[in-house]
C-alpha angles and dihedrals in degrees: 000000000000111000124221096221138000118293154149121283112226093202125359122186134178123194142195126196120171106209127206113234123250097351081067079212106148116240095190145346136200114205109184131163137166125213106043088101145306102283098041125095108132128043090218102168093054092043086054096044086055103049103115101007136107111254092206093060099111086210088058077046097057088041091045089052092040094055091045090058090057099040104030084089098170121193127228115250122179099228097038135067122287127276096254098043087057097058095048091048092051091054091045087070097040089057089034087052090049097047089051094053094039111125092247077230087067101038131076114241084237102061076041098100093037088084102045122106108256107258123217108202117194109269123229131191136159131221115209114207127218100212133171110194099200084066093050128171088024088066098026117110106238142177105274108257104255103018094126104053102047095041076051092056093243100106106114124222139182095280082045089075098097129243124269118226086247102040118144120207117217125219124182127249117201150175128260114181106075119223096016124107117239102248098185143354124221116196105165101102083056097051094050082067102100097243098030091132104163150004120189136176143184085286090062089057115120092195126016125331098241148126090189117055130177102333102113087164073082113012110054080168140035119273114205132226091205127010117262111177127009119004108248104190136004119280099013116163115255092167157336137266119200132192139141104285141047083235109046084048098063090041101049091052086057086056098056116103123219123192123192148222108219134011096258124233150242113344114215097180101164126039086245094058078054101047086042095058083044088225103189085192090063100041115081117188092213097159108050119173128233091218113081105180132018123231106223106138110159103322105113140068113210119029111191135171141199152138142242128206126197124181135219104287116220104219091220082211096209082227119040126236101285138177135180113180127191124181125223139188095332086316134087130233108207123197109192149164091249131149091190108046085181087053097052093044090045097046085045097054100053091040091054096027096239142142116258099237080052078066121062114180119198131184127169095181152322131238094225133302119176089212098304085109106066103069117004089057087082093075099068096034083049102058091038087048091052090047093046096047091052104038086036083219117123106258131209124202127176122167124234119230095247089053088042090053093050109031096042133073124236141196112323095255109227144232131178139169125190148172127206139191114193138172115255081249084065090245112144116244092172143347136200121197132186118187127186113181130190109235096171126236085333138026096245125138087012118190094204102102096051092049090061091046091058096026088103088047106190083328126120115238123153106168098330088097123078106178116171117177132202127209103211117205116220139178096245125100115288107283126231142209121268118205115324105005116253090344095113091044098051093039092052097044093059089033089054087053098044085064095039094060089046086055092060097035096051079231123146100249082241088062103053089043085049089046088050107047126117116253111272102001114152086244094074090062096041091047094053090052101040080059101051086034095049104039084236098163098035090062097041078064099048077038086057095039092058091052102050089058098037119071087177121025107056126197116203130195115186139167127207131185138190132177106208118199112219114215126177124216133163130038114238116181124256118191123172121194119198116214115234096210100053109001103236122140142232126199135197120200138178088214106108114234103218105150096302101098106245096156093057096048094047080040094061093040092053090052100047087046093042088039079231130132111257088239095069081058 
């Protein structure tokens, strides 16, 4: 297969098979792959078994496939596929290669594709714009406000602020051994190093130790900057190192030596460890339905049952967490990588024991986030603001991807098992849903809620539903929403379903949501349309067609729908100055400009309100 971009092989393989004409009886072959692991090369026992054989026989084919599974040992490396993976996919070419080289007199019309080379057509799509013209620009498609520059290079963002003379950089130094109190830190390895200038710890706070702050909307407990009691998951932060150089940073807090009271104790890393001790301590029932029973009796046709799983998600942030703090007549500016500017200020003030208007927060712009930075963007500004505020330097601090991976949450990985009981038509009779979901080392910024409130998605349900849902405790960083909380979670639990029960009927998964959908909702009438508009069902029969006469090579045609409800919290300041001497116009906002194109889309209300071109904003 042609690859898009440059990449590494899991497995790679060449082969050489000498073939007899026209007896078509094979005199050698030569089987190699790489990557199965360090002491294989040839497959030997396959090449002798297929001296003097046809390799079209499909009973040499059968011999050839039984041996490989016995011989294709791969071994388990950490940054490649798994083992298993890897077998299957190095028999995948042998049989690939002898399919392609199959005589099309030998070979079914169906195991035909399976040798041809994937094939990556251009997309195309269309966007169809709603537009009033009486409201331009508001409705005007426009060029998004700083394309250019960032698409230029020349968008600034929060690494972009230069560096100082005396400007310190901030690494992390954490704990490794869960359960167990730090007893003593030993830094002088680290401060050997020429540049180590500081280490500092809770003990080193001014205010509270925090990341939190008052928000108990979203932190029903205290999150910790350093770890001050018992270590609740591996590599979390119980201090910072600071020196004059990203590098010597990072080197100098692996130098640093911890030693521990305790031994520590059981270690439940992933919510199914948790699930599988059966840990009642760490199992909340958080979501508990009012239905205790459902009535089923024996109106249904078809009962089924299942579960879905869904893991941590990494948020892979296109910039990473980044502070640079300078302090300023007895204040700090603080430029970050934060989705909630309020949140930061708030959280720093408590944590330094300063006034807010001591703390001014500043952000341009992010390079993507997907929520990971709203709140766990504290933890570096933190750090770099305490530095900064005691050395009275200006600090930067910019996570590696490493510290990012293993300090930070991710996304609250998901379980759910549930049991249906539906009509022939698809239609649902009852349902039954059990949700567990990861929310790290404490129960803050939980998703749980949100899960149950689109759960039902645009489908009817009175009290045939009974949903409970679990919050599981882990020893793994708190987690964190990503993009749209619970959402994913909810809509995939009752979308799961949706196909499931289309599965057991025999049913079109249209036809079951169809089926599903409460009385009058919009999405009766989008959904219609979206069909005819689409050929949907045109191309789910040459879909099914294909299929039909492909073993190998599968075609797949599939709608989704979601219905997503919008809520507005907060209140951020907006000001706009107008300029006497040629009348353009700045504005200042507390909306956080991350990809999405805020600043277009302020720019065109302000000049539909002003009666003003968006260039003079």
């Amino acid at each position: 297969m042609i690859r898009a971009q440059n990449a590494h092989a899991y497995v790679n393989a060449a082969f050489l098979i000498n073939v007899e004409r026209p007896s078509l009886k094979i005199q050698n072959a030569r089987i190699c792959f790489g990557g199965i692991n360090p002491g294989f090369v040839h497959a030997t026992e396959i090449e002798d078994m297929l001296k003097g054989k046809q390799l079209y026989d499909s009973q040499v084919i059968a011999k050839v496939f039984s041996i490989a599974s016995n011989t294709f040992i791969a071994d388990s490396v950490i940054s490649n596929g798994s083992p298993e993976y890897r077998q299957k996919l190095a028999c995948g070419l042998l049989y690939k290669t002898i399919l392609k080289n199959t005589p099309e007199s030998l070979i079914s019309e169906k195991l035909r594709s399976g040798a041809e080379i994937l094939k990556r057509p251009l997309s195309s799509g269309k966007q169809v714009y709603e537009s009033i013209p009486e409201d331009f620009p508001v409705h005007q498609p426009i060029e998004k406000y700083e394309g250019l520059k960032q698409t230029a290079g020349e968008a600034t963002y929060a690494n972009d602020i230069p560096v100082t003379v005396n400007q310190l950089w901030a690494a992390f130094v954490t704990a490794q051994l869960v359960g167990a109190i730090v007893a003593s830190i030993d830094t002088s390895a680290a401060f050997k190093l020429p540049g180590v200038v500081a280490f500092f710890t809770s003990k080193d706070i001014p205010g509270k130790n925090t990341t939190s702050g008052n928000e108990p909307m979203f932190f029903l407990e205290n999150e910790e900057l350093f770890v001050s009691g018992a270590i609740k998951f591996y590599n979390q932060p119980i201090g910072v190192i600071v020196a004059e150089s990203n590098a010597t940073a990072n080197v100098a807090a692996e130098l640093v030596k911890i030693t521990y009271d305790g031994k520590g104790g059981e270690i439940f890393p992933t919510l199914h460890d948790v699930l599988n001790s059966r840990r009642s301590d760490r199992i909340n029932h958080t979501i508990k339905s009012l239905i205790e029973n459902l009535n089923v009796e024996d109106n249904y046709d078809i009962r089924g049952s299942g579960k879905l799983d869904l893991g941590l998600q990494y948020h892979f942030f296109m910039e990473p967490h980044t502070a640079a703090v300078i302090p300023f007549e007895g204040g700090l500016e603080i430029y970050a990588t934060t989705q909630w500017m309020d949140l930061l200020q708030g959280v720093l003030t408590e944590l330094l024991d300063m006034k807010n208007n001591e703390i001014q927060v500043k952000v341009r712009r992010l390079g993507g986030a997907f929520g990971g930075k709203a709140t766990r963007s504290a933890f570096a500004a933190c750090a770099a603001s305490l530095a900064a505020h005691k050395l009275n330097r200006p600090v930067r601090f910019v996570q590696s991807i490493e510290s990012m991976m293993n300090v930070l949450g991710k996304r609250w990985a998901f379980h759910c098992e549930y049991e249906f009981y539906v009509k022939q038509t698809g239609k649902i009779v009852a349902l039954r849903s059990e949700f567990y979901e990861d929310a790290g080392y404490q129960s803050n910024e939980s998703p749980m809620g949100h899960t149950v409130l689109v759960s039902k998605n645009c489908y009817e349900f009175t009290d045939n539903y009974k949903l409970d849902g679990y919050m599981i405790l882990t020893n793994s960083p708190s987690n964190t929403p990503c993009r749209a909380p619970g959402s994913v979670e909810g809509i995939a639990m009752i979308e799961n379903i949706i196909e499931h029960i289309s599965f057991e009927t025999g049913l079109d998964p249209v036809d079951v949501r169809k089926a599903n959908l409460i009385p009058g909702h919009k999405m009766e009438q989008m959904l219609v349309y979206f069909i005819q508009s689409t050929d949907y069902k045109m191309r789910k029969q040459k879909v099914k067609t294909f299929n039909e006469n492909n073993r190998w090579r599968k075609k797949g045609l599939g709608i989704a729908i979601m219905e997503y409800p919008i809520g507005y919290f907060g209140q951020f300041p907006a000001s706009l100055a107008i300029y006497h001497r040629d009348g353009t116009v700045i504005i200042s906002h507390g909306g956080i400009e991350m990809g999405q194109g805020m600043n277009a889309n302020i720019a065109q209300l302000a000049s539909l309100e002003k009666g003003i071109p968006v260039v003079m904003i």
